[in-house]
C-alpha positions in Angstrom: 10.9 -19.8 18.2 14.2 -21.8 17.9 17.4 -20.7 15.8 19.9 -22.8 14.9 23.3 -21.1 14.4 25.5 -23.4 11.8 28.9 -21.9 10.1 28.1 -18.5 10.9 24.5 -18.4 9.7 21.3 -18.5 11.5 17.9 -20.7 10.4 15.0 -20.4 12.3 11.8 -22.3 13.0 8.1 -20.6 12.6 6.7 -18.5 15.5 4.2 -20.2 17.2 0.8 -18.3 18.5 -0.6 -18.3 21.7 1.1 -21.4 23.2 2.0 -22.7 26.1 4.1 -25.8 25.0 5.3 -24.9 21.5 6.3 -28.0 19.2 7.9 -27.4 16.3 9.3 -30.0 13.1 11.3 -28.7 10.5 14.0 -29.7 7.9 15.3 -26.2 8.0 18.9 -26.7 8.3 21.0 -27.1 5.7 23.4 -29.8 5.4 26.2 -29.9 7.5 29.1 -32.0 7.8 29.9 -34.8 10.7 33.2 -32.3 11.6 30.7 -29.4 12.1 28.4 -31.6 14.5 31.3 -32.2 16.1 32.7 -29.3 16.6 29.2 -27.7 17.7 26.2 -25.7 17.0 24.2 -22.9 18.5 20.5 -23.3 19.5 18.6 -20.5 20.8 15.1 -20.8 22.1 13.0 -17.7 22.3 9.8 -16.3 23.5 8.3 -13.9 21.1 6.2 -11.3 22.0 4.3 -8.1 20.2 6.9 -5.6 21.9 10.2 -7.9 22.5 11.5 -11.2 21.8 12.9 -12.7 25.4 15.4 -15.2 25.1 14.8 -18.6 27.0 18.0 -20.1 26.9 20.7 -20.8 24.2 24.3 -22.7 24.3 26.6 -24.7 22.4 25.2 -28.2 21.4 28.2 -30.3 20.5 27.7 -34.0 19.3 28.9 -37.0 20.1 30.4 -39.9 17.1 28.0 -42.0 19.3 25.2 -40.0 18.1 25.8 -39.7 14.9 26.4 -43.3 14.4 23.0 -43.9 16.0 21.5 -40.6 14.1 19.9 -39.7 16.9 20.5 -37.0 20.0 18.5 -35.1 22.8 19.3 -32.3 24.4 18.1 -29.4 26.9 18.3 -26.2 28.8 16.9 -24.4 31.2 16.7 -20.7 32.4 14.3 -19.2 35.2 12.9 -22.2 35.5 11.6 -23.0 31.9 13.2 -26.4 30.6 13.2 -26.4 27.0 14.3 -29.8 24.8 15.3 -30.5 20.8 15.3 -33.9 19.7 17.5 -34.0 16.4 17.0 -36.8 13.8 20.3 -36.8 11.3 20.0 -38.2 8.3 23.5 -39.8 6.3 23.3 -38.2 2.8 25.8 -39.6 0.0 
C-alpha cells in the first residue's frame, strides 16, 4: 500500500494480495496547489500483512518547477534492500 500525506491528511492506494511487485494507478489525491508540490509531500510505502503492517520506506518528496512545467516526476526509496518507485503524472487544472 502507498499513502500519500498532503496538508495534513493521508489518502491511500488499495491493498494488493499476494504480490511480489505491487503496481498500483490511482487518481486518489485531491487537488493540490503548485506551492504545496513545492513545498513537499509525504509518501509512505507499506507492506501489509494479516498480523502487522511493516513499513518499507517513506520521506519527503519535494518537486521541482522543472517538473511541474513538464508534469511529469520519478522518484524512489529504499530500505533493507527493497527499492520502491512512484511515477507521478500532474495534470494543470483551471
Amino acid at each position: 500500500m502507498v499513502c500519500a500525506t498532503v496538508r495534513g491528511a493521508q489518502y491511500c492506494t488499495d491493498v494488493q494480495a499476494d504480490t511480489i511487485a505491487p503496481r498500483w494507478v490511482t487518481r486518489d489525491l485531491p487537488p493540490v496547489s503548485a506551492a504545496t508540490l513545492l513545498a513537499g509531500i509525504r509518501m509512505d510505502y507499506y507492506d501489509v500483512d494479516t498480523s502487522v503492517n511493516d513499513t518499507i520506506c517513506g520521506g519527503q518528496i519535494v518537486f521541482t518547477e522543472a517538473e511541474l512545467a513538464a508534469g511529469t516526476a520519478t522518484r524512489g526509496c529504499s530500505c533493507g534492500g527493497v527499492r520502491t518507485t512512484s511515477a507521478w503524472t500532474m495534470y494543470l487544472l483551471p
